[in-house]
VMD Tcl script that builds the backbone (N, CA, C; Angstrom):
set m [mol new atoms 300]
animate dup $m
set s [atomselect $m all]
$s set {name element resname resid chain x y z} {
  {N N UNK 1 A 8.095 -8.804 1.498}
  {CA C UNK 1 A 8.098 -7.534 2.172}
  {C C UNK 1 A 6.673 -7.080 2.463}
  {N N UNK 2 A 6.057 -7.021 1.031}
  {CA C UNK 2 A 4.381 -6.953 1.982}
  {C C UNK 2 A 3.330 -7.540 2.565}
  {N N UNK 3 A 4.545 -8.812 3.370}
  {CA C UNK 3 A 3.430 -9.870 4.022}
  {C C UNK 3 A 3.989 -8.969 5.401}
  {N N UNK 4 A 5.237 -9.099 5.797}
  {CA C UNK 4 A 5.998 -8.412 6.797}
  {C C UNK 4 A 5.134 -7.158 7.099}
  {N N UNK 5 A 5.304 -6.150 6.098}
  {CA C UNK 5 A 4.853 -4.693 6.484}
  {C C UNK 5 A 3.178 -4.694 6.657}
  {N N UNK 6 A 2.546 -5.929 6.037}
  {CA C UNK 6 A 1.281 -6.004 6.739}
  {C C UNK 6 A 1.031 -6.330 8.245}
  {N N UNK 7 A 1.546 -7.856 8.585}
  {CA C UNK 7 A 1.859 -8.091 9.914}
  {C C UNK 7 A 2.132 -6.861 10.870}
  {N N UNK 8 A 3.121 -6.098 10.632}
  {CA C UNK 8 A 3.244 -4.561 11.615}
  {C C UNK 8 A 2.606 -3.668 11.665}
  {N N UNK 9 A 1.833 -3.424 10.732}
  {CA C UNK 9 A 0.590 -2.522 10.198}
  {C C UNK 9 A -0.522 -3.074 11.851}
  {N N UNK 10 A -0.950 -4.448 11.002}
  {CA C UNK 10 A -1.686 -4.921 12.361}
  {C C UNK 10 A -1.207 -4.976 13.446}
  {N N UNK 11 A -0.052 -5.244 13.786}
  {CA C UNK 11 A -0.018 -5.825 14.998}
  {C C UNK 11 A 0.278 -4.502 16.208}
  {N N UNK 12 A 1.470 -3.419 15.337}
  {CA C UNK 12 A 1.697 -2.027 15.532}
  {C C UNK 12 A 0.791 -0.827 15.606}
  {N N UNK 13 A 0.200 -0.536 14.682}
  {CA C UNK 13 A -0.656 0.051 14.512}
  {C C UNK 13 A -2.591 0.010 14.389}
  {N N UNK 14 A -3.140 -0.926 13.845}
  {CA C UNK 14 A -4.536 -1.020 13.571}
  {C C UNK 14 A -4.926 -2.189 14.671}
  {N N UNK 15 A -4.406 -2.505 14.973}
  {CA C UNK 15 A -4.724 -4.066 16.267}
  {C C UNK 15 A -6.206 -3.488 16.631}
  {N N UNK 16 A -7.370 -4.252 16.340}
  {CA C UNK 16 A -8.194 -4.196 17.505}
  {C C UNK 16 A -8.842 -5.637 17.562}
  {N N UNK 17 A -9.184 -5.712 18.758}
  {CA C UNK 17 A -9.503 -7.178 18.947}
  {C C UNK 17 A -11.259 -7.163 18.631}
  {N N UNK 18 A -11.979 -6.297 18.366}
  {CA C UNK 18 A -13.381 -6.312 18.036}
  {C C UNK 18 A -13.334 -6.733 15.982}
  {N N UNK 19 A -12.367 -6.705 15.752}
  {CA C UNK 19 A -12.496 -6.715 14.344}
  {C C UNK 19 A -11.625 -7.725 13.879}
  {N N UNK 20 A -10.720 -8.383 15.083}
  {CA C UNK 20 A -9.987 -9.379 14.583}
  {C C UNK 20 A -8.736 -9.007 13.915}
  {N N UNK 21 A -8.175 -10.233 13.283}
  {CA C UNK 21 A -7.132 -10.086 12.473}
  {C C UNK 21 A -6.886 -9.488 11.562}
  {N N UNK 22 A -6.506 -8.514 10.453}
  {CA C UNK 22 A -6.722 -8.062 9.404}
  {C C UNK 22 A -5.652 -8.022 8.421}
  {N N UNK 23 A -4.896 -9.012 9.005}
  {CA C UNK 23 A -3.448 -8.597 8.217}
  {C C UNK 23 A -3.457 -8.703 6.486}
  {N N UNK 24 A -4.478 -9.904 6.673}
  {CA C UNK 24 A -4.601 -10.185 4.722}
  {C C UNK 24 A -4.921 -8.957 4.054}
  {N N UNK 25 A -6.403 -7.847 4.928}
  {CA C UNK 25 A -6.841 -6.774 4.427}
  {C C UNK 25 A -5.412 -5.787 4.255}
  {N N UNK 26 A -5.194 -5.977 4.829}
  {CA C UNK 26 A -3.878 -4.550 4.678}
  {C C UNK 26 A -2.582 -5.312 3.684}
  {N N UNK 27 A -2.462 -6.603 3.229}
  {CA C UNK 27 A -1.724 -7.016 2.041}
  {C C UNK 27 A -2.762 -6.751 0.993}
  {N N UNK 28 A -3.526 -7.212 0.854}
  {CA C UNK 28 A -4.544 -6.626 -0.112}
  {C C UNK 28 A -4.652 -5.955 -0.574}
  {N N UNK 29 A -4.905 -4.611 0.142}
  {CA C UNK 29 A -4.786 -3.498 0.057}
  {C C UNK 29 A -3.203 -3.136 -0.535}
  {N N UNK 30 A -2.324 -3.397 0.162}
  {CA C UNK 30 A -1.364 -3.314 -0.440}
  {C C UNK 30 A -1.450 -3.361 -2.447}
  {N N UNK 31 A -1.361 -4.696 -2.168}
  {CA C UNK 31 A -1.222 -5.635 -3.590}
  {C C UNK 31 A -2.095 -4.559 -4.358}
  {N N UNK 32 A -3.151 -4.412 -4.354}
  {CA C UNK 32 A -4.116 -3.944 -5.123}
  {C C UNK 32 A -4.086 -2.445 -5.328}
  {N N UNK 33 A -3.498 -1.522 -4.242}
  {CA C UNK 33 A -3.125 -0.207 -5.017}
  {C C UNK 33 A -1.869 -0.096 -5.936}
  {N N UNK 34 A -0.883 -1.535 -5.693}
  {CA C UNK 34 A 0.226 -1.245 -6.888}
  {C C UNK 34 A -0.378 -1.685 -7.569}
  {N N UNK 35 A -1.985 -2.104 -8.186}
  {CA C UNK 35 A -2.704 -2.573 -9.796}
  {C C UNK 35 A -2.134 -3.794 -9.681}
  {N N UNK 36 A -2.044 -4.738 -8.758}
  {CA C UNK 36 A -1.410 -5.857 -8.967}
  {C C UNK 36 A -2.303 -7.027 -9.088}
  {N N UNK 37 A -3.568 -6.649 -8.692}
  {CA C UNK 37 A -4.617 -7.639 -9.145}
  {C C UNK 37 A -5.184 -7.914 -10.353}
  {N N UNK 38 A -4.864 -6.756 -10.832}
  {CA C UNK 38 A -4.987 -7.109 -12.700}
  {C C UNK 38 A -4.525 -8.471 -13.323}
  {N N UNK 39 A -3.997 -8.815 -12.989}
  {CA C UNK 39 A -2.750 -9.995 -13.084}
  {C C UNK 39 A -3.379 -11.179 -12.053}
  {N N UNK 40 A -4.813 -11.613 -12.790}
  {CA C UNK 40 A -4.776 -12.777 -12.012}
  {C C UNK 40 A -3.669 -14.283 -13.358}
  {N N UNK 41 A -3.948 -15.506 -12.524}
  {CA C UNK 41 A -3.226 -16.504 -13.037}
  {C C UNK 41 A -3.860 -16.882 -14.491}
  {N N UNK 42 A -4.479 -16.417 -14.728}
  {CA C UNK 42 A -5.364 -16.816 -16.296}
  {C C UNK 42 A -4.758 -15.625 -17.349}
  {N N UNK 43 A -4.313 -14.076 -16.497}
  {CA C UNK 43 A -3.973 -13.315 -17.302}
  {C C UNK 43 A -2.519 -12.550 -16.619}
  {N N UNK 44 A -1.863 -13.428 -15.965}
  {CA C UNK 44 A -0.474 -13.098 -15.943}
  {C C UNK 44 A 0.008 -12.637 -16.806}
  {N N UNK 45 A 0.651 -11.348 -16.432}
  {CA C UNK 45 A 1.365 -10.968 -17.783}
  {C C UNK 45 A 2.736 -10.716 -16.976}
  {N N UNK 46 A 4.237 -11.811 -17.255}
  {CA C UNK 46 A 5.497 -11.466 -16.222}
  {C C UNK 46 A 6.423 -9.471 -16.898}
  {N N UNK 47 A 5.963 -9.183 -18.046}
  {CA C UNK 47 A 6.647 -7.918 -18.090}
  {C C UNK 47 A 6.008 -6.956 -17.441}
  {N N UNK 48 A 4.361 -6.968 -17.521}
  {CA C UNK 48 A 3.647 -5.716 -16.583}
  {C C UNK 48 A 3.732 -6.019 -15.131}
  {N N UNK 49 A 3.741 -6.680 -14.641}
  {CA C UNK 49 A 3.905 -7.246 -13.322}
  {C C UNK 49 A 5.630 -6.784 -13.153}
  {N N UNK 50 A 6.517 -7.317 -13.828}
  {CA C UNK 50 A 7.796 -6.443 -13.133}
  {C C UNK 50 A 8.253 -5.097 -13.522}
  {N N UNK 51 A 6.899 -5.063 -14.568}
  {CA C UNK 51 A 7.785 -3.240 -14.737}
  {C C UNK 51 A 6.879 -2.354 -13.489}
  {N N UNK 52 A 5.582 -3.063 -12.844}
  {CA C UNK 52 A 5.092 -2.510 -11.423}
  {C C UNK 52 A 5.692 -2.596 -10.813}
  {N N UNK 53 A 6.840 -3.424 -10.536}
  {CA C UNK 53 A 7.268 -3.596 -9.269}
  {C C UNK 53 A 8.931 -2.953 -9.564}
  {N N UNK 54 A 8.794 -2.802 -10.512}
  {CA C UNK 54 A 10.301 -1.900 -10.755}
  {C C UNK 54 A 9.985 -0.584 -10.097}
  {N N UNK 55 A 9.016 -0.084 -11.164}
  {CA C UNK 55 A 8.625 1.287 -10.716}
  {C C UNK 55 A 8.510 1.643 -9.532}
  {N N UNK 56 A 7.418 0.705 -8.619}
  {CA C UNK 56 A 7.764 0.352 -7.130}
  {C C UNK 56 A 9.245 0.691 -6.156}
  {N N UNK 57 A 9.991 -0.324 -6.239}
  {CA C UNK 57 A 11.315 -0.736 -6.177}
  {C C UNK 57 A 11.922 0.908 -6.234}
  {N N UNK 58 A 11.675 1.746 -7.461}
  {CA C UNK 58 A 12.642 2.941 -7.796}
  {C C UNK 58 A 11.937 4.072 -7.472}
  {N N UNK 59 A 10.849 3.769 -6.622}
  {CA C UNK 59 A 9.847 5.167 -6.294}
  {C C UNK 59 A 9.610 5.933 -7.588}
  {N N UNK 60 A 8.977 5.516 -8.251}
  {CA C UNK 60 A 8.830 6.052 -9.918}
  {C C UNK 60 A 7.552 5.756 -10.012}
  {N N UNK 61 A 6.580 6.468 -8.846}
  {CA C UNK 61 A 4.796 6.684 -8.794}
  {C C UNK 61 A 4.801 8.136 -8.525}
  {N N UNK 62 A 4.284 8.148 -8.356}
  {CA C UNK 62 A 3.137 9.888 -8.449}
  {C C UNK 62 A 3.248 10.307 -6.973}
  {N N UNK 63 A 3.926 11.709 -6.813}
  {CA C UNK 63 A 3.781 12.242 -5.865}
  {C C UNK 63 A 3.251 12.049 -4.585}
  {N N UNK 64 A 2.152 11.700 -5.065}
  {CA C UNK 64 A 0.981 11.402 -3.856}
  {C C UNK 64 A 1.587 9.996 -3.392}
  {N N UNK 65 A 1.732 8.742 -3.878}
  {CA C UNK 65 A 1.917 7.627 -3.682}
  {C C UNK 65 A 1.005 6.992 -4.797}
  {N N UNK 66 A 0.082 7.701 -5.690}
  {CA C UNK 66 A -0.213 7.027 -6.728}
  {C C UNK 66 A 0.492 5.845 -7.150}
  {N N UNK 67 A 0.110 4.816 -7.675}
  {CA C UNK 67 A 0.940 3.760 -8.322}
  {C C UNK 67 A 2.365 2.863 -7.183}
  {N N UNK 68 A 2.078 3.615 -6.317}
  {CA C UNK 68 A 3.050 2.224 -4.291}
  {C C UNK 68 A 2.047 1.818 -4.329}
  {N N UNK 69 A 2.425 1.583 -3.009}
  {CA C UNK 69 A 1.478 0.527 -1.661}
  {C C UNK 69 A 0.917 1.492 -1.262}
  {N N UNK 70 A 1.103 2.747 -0.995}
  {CA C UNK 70 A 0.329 3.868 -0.066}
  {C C UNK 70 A 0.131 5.387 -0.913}
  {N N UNK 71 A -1.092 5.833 -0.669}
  {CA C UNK 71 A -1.362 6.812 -1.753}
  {C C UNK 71 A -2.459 7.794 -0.843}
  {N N UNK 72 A -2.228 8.928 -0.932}
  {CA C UNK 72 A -3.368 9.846 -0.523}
  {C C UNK 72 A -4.009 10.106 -1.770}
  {N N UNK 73 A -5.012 10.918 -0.954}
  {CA C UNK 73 A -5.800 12.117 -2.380}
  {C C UNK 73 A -5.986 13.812 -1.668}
  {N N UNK 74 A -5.703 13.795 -0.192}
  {CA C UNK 74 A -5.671 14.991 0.149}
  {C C UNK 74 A -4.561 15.710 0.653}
  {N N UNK 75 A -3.502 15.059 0.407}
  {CA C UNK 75 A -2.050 15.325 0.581}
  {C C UNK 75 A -0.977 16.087 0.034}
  {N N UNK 76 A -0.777 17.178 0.668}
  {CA C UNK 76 A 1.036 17.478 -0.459}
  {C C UNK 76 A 2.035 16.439 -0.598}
  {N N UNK 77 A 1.888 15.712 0.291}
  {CA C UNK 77 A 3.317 15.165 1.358}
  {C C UNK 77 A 4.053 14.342 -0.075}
  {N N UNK 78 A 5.468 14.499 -0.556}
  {CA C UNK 78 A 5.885 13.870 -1.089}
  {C C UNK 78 A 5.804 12.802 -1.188}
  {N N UNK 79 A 5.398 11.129 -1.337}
  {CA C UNK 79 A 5.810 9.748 -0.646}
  {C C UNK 79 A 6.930 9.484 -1.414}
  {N N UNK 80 A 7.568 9.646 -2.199}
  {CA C UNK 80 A 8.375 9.456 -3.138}
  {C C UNK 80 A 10.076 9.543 -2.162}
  {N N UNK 81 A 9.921 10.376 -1.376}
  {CA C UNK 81 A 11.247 10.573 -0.373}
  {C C UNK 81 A 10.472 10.117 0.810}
  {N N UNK 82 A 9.538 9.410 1.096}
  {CA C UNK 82 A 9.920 9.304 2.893}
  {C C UNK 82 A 9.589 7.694 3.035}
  {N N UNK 83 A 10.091 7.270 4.161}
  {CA C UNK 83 A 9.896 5.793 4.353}
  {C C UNK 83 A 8.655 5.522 3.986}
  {N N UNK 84 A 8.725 3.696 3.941}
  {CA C UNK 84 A 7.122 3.198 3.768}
  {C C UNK 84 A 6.491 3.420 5.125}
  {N N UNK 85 A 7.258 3.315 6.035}
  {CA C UNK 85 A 6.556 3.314 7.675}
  {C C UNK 85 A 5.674 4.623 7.677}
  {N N UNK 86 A 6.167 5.946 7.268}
  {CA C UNK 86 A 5.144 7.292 7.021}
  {C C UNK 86 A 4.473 6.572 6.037}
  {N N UNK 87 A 4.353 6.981 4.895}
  {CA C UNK 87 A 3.634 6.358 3.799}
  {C C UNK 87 A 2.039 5.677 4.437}
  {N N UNK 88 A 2.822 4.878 4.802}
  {CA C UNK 88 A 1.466 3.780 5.840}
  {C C UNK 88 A 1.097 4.371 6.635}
  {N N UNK 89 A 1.419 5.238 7.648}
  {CA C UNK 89 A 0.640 6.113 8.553}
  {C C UNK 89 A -0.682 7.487 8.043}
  {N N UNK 90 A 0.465 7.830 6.505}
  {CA C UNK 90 A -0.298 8.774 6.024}
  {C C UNK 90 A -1.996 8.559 5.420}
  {N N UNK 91 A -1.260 7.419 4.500}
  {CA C UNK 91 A -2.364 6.409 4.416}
  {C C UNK 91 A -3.489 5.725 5.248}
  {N N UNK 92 A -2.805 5.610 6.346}
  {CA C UNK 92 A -4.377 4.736 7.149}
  {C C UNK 92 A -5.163 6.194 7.694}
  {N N UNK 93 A -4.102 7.639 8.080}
  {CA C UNK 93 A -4.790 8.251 8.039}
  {C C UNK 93 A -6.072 8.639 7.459}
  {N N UNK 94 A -5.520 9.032 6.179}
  {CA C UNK 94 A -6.459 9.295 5.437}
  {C C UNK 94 A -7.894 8.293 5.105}
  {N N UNK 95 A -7.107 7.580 4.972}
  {CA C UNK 95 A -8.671 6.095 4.850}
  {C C UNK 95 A -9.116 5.428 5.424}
  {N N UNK 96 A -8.511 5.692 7.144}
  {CA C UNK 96 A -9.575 4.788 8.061}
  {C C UNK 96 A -9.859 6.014 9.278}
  {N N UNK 97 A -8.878 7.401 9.519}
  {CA C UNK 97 A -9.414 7.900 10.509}
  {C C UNK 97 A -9.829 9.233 9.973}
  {N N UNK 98 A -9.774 10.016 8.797}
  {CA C UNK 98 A -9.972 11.390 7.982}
  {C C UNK 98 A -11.515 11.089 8.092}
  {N N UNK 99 A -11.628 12.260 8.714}
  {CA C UNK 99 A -13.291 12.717 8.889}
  {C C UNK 99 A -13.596 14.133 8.540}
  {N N UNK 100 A -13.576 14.244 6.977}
  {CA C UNK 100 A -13.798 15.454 6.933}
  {C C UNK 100 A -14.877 16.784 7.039}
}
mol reanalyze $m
mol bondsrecalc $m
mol representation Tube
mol addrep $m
């Protein structure tokens, strides 16, 4: 799912041809705000790794999107009730076009 929702990210939304492809950056990104890089192959751990992705799975992160794939810091916006497709919009908002 977050090879998919990267692919659309780029191809839908962030496409620019001066910067190339970026789809890995936006799985990355992904992967790495659910803390999933903690967990490289030397320190796999399979219960913390699926109780992230449970929590994931049951929207059981932080208001903001703390602890998903997508997270503000200047936001009310629930992420907890709205699709990942907002989520990701709110998000690139905030961290690639918020100029405050």
């Amino acid at each position: 799912m977050l090879v998919a929702l990267a692919r659309r990210c780029e191809e839908d939304i962030m496409q620019d041809p001066d910067e190339g492809d970026r789809t890995s950056l936006w799985f990355w990104t992904m992967f790495e705000n659910l803390g999933l890089e903690k967990y490289p192959d030397e320190k796999f751990d399979i219960t913390a790794v699926m109780n992230i992705i449970e929590r994931f799975l049951n929207r059981e992160y932080a208001k903001n999107g703390r602890g998903s794939i997508f997270y503000t810091i200047r936001d009310d916006r629930d992420f907890r009730s709205a699709d990942l497709w907002y989520q990701m919009a709110w998000y690139l908002d905030e961290h690639f076009y918020y100029n405050p």
